[in-house]
Backbone as CSV, one residue per row, in Angstrom:
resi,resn,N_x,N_y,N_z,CA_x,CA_y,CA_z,C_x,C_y,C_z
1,UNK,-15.305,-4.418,16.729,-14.743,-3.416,15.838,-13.222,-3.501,15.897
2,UNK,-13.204,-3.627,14.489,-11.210,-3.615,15.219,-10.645,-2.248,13.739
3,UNK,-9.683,-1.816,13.931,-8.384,-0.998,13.200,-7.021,-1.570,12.409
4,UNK,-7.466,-1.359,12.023,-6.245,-1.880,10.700,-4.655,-0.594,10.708
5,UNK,-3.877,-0.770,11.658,-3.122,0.260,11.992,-1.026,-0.039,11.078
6,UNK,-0.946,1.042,10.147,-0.053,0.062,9.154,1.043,0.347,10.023
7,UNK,2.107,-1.254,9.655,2.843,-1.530,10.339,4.194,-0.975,10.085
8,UNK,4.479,-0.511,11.543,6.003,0.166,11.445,7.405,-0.779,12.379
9,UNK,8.481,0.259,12.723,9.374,-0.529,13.110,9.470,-0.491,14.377
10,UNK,8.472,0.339,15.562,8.222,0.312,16.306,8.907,-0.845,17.183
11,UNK,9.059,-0.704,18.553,9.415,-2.530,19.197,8.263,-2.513,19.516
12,UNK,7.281,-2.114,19.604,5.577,-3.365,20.027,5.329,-3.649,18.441
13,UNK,5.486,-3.075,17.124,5.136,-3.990,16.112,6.234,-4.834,15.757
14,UNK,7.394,-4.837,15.924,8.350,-5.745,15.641,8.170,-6.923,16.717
15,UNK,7.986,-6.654,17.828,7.793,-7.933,18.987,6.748,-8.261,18.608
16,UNK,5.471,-7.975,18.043,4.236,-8.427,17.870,4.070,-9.260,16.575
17,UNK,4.913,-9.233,15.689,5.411,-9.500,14.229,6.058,-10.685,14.667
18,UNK,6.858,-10.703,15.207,7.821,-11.759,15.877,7.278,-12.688,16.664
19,UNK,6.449,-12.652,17.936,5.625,-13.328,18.332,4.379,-14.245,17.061
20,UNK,4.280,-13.982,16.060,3.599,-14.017,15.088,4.222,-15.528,14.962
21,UNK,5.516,-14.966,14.182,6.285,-15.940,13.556,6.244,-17.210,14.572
22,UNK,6.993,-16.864,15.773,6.971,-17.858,17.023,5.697,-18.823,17.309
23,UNK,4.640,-18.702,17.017,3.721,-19.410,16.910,2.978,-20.228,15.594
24,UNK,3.745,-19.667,14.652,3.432,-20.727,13.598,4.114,-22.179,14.013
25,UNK,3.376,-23.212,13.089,4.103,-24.295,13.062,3.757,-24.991,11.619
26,UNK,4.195,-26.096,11.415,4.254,-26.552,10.332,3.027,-26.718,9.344
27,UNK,1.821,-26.587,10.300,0.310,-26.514,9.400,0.514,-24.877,8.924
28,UNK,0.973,-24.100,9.035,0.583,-23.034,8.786,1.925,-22.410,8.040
29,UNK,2.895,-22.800,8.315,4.117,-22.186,7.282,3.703,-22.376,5.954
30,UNK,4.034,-21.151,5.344,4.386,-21.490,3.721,5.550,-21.294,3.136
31,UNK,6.357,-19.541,3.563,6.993,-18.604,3.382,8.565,-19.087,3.614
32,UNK,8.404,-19.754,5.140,9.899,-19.924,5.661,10.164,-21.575,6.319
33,UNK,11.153,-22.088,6.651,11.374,-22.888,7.028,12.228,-23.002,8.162
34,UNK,12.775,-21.997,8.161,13.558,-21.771,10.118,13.400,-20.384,10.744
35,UNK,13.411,-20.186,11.489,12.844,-18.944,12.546,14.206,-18.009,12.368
36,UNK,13.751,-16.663,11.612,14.746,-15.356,11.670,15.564,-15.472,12.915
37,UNK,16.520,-14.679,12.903,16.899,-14.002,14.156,16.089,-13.271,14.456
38,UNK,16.257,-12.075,15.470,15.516,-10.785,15.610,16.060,-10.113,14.948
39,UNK,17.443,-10.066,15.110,18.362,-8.782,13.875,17.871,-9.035,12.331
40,UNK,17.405,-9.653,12.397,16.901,-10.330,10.346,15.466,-10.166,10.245
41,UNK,14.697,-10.268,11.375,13.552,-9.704,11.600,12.859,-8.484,11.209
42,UNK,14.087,-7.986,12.223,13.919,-6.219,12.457,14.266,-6.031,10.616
43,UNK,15.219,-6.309,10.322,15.540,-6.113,8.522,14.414,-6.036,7.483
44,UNK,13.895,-7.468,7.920,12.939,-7.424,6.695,11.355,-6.591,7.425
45,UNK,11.365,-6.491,8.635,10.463,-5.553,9.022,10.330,-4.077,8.386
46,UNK,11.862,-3.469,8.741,12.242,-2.178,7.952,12.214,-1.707,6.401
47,UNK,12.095,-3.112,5.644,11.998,-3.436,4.135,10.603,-2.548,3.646
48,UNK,9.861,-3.394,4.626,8.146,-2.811,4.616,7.899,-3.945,2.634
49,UNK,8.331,-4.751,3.062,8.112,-5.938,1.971,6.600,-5.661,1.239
50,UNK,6.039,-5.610,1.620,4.106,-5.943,1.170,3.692,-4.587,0.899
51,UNK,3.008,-4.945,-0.202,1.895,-3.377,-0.727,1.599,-2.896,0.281
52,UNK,0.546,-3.384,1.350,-0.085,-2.700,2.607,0.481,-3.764,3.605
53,UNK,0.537,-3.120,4.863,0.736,-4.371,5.992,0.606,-3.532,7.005
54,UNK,-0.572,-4.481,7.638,-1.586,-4.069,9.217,-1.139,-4.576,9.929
55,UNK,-1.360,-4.150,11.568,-1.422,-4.534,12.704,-2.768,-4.277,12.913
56,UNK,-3.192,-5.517,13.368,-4.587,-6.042,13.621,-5.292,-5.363,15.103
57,UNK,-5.878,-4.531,15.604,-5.860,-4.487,16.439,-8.045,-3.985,17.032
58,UNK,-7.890,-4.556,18.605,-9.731,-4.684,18.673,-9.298,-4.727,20.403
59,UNK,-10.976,-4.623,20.739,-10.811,-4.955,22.111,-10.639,-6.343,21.711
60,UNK,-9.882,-6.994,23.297,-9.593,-8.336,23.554,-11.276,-9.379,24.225
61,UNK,-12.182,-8.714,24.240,-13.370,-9.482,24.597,-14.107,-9.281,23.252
62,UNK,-13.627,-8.614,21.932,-14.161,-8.983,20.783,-15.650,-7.975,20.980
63,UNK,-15.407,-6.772,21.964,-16.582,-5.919,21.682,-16.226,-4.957,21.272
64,UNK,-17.409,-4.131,21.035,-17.090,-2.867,20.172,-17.208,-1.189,21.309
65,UNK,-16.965,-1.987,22.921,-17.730,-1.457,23.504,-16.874,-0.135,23.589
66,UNK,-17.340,0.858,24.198,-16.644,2.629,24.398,-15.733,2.255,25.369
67,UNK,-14.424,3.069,25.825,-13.365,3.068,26.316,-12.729,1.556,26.589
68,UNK,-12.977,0.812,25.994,-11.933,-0.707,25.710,-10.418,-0.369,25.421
69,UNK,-9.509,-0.666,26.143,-8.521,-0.441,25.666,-7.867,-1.428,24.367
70,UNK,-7.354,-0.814,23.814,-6.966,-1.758,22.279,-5.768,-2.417,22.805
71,UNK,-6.301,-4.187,21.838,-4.941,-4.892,22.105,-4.620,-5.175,20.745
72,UNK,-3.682,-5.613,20.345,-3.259,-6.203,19.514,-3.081,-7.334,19.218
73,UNK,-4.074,-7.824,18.156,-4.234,-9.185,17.484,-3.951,-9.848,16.547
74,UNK,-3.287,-9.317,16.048,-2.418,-10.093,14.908,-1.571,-9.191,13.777
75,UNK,-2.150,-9.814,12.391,-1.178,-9.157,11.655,-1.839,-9.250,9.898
76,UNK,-2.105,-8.239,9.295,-2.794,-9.018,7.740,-2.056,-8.108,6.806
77,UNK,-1.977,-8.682,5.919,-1.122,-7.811,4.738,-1.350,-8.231,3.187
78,UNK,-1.368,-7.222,2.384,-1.218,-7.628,0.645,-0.351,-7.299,0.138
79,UNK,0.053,-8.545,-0.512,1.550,-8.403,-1.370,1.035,-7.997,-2.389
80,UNK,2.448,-7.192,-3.397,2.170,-6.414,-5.037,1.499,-7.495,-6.083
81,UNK,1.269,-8.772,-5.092,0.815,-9.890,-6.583,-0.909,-9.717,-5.595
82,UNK,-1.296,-9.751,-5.071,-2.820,-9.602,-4.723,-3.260,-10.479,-3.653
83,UNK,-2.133,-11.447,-3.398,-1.568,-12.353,-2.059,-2.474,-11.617,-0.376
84,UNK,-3.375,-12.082,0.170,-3.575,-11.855,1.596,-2.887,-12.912,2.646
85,UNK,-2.321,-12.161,3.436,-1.839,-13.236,4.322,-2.415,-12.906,5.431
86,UNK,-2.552,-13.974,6.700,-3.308,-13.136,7.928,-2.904,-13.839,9.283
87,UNK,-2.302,-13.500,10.172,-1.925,-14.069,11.779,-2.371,-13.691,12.395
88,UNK,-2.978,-14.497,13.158,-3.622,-14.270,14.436,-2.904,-14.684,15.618
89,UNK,-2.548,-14.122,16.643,-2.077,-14.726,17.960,-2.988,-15.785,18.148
90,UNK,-2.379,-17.032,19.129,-3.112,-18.341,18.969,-4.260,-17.663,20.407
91,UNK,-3.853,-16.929,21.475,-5.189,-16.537,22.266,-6.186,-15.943,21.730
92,UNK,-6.309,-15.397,20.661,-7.356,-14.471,19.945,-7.981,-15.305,18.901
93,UNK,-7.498,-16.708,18.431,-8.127,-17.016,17.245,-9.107,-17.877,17.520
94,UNK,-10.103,-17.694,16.145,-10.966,-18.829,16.683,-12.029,-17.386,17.353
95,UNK,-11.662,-16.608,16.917,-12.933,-15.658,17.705,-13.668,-14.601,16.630
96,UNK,-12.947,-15.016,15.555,-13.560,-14.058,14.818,-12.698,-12.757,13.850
97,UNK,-11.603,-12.756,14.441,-10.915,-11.945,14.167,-10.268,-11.612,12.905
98,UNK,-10.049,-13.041,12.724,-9.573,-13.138,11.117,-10.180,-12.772,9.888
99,UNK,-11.604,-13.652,9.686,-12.150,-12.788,8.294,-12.471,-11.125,8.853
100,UNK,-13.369,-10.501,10.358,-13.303,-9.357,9.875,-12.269,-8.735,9.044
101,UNK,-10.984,-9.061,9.685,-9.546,-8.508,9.205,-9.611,-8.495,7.895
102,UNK,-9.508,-9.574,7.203,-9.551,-9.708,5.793,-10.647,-8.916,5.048
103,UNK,-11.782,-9.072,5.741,-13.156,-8.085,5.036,-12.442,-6.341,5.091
104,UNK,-11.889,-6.229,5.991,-11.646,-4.582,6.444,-10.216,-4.150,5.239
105,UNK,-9.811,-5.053,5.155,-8.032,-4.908,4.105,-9.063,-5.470,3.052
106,UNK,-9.641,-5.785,2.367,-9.792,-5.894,1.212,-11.086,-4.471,0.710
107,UNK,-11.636,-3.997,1.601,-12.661,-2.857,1.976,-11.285,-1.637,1.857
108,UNK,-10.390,-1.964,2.686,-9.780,-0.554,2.825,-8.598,-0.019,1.268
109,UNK,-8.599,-1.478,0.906,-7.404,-1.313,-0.531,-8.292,-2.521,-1.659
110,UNK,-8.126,-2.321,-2.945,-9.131,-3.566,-3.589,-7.412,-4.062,-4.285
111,UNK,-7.576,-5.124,-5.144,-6.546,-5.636,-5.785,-6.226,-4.753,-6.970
112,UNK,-4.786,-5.153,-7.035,-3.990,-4.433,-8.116,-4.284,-4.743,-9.669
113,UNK,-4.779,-3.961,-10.571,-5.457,-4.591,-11.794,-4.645,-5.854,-12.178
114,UNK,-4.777,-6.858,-13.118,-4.090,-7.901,-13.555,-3.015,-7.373,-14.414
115,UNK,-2.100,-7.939,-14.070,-0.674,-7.841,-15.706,-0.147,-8.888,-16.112
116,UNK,-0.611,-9.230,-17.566,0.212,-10.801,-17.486,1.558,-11.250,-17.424
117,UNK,1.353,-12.138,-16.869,2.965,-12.702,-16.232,3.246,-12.215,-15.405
118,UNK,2.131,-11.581,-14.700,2.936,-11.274,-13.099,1.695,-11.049,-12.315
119,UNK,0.500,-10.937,-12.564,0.189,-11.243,-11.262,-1.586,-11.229,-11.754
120,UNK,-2.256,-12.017,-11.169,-4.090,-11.815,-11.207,-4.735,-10.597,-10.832
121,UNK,-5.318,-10.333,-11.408,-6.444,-9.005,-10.797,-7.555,-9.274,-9.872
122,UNK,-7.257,-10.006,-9.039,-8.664,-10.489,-8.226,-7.343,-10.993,-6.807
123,UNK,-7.938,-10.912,-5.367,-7.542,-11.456,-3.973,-7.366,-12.786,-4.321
124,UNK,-6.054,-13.301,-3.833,-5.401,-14.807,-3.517,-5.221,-14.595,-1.917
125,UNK,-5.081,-16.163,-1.704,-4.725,-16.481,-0.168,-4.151,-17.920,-0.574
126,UNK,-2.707,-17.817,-0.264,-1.712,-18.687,-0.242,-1.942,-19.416,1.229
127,UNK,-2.648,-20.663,1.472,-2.551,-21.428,2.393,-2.035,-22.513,2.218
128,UNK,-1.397,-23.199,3.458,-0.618,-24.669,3.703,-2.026,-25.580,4.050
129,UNK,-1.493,-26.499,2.788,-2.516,-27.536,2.512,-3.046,-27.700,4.039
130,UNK,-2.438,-28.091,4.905,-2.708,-28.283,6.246,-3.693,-27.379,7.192
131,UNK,-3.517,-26.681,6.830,-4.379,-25.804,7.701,-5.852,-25.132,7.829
132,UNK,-6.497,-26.144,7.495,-7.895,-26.313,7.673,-8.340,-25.483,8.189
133,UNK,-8.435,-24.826,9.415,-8.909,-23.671,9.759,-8.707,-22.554,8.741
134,UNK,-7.180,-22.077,8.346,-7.725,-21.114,7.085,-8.568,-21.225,5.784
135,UNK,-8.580,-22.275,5.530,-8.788,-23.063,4.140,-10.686,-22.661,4.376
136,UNK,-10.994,-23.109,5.504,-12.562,-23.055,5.989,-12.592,-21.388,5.746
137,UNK,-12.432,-20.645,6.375,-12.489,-19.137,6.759,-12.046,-18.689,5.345
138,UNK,-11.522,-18.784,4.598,-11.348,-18.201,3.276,-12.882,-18.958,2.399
139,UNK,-13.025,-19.747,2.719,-14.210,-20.246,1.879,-15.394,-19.780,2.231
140,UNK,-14.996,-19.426,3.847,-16.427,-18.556,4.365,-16.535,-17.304,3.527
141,UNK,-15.347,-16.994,3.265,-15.419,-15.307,2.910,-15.638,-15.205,1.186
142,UNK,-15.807,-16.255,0.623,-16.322,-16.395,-1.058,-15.273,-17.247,-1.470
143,UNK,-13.755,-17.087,-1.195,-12.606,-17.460,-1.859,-12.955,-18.965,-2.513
144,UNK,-12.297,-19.244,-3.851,-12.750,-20.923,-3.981,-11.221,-20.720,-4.265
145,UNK,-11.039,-22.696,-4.402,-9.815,-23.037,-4.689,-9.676,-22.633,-6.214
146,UNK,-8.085,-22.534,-6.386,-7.602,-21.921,-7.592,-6.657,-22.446,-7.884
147,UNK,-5.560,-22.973,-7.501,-4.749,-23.646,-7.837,-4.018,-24.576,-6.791
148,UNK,-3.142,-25.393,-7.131,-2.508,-25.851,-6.043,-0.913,-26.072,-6.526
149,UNK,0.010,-25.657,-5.582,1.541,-25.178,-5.657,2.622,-26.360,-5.088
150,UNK,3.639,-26.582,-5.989,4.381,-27.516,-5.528,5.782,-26.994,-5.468
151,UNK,6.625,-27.545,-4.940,8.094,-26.871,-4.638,8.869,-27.861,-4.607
152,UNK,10.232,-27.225,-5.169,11.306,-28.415,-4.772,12.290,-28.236,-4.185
C-alpha cells in the first residue's frame, strides 16, 4: 500500500527530489542535461511546476502491514499537458513501486480534457528511448507507443 503525499518545500521533499535527480543517468534523462544546483533546485521546487506532484511513499519491505513505518520512494507527477513522469530511488525499484504509483495518480486525478494545439486528452509518458525498464512497465500498464520525439 503506498500514499501519494503532494509535494512541498519541505528539506525531506527537496532532499528526496534531489536525490532523485542524482541518480538519473543518461538512459533515463529527458528533461535536463546537467545537474541543478540545490539553490535552483529548491527554485523550481517552490515553482510547484506540474498540475499534481507526489511524494511516493510505502513501507520499505513493500507490505501493507499495520504500524510499518513509511519511507519514501520516489516521486510521480502530471504535467498541465497529461505528461506522467515517475522516480524511483534505485534501492526501491524493480519492486513494484512504480506502476502502483502511476495506477494510484491516474485513480486519484484523470487527464485534462483535450485542447487543440496544446495538449491530448488521454495519459502520456515521455520516456528516453533507452530505458527499457520504463518503456516495459508503461506497456504493462496499457500505454502503447504514440509517437517518437526528436531535438536539436
Amino acid at each position: 500500500m503506498i500514499k501519494l503525499i503532494p509535494v512541498t518545500t519541505s528539506e525531506e521533499h527537496v532532499h528526496l527530489l534531489y536525490a532523485l535527480l542524482e541518480e538519473r543517468n543518461e538512459a533515463i534523462n529527458i528533461s535536463h542535461t546537467e545537474m541543478p544546483t540545490m539553490q535552483q533546485h529548491r527554485k523550481f521546487v517552490a515553482k510547484q511546476p506540474y498540475r499534481a506532484w507526489y511524494v511516493i511513499e510505502g513501507s520499505a519491505d513493500n507490505s501493507a502491514g499495520e504500524g510499518m513505518d513509511p519511507t519514501m520512494l520516489g516521486a510521480v507527477y502530471a504535467t498541465h499537458q497529461n505528461e506522467i513522469g515517475i522516480f524511483i530511488l534505485k534501492k526501491y525499484q524493480q519492486q513494484g513501486w512504480g506502476p502502483v504509483a502511476v495506477k494510484k495518480l491516474m485513480h486519484t486525478i484523470g487527464p485534462l480534457p483535450a485542447v487543440v494545439g496544446l495538449r491530448q486528452g488521454m495519459w502520456l509518458a515521455n520516456i528516453n528511448p533507452k530505458n527499457e525498464a520504463s518503456k516495459i512497465a508503461f506497456e504493462r500498464l496499457g500505454f502503447k507507443l504514440y509517437q517518437h520525439t526528436y531535438a536539436l
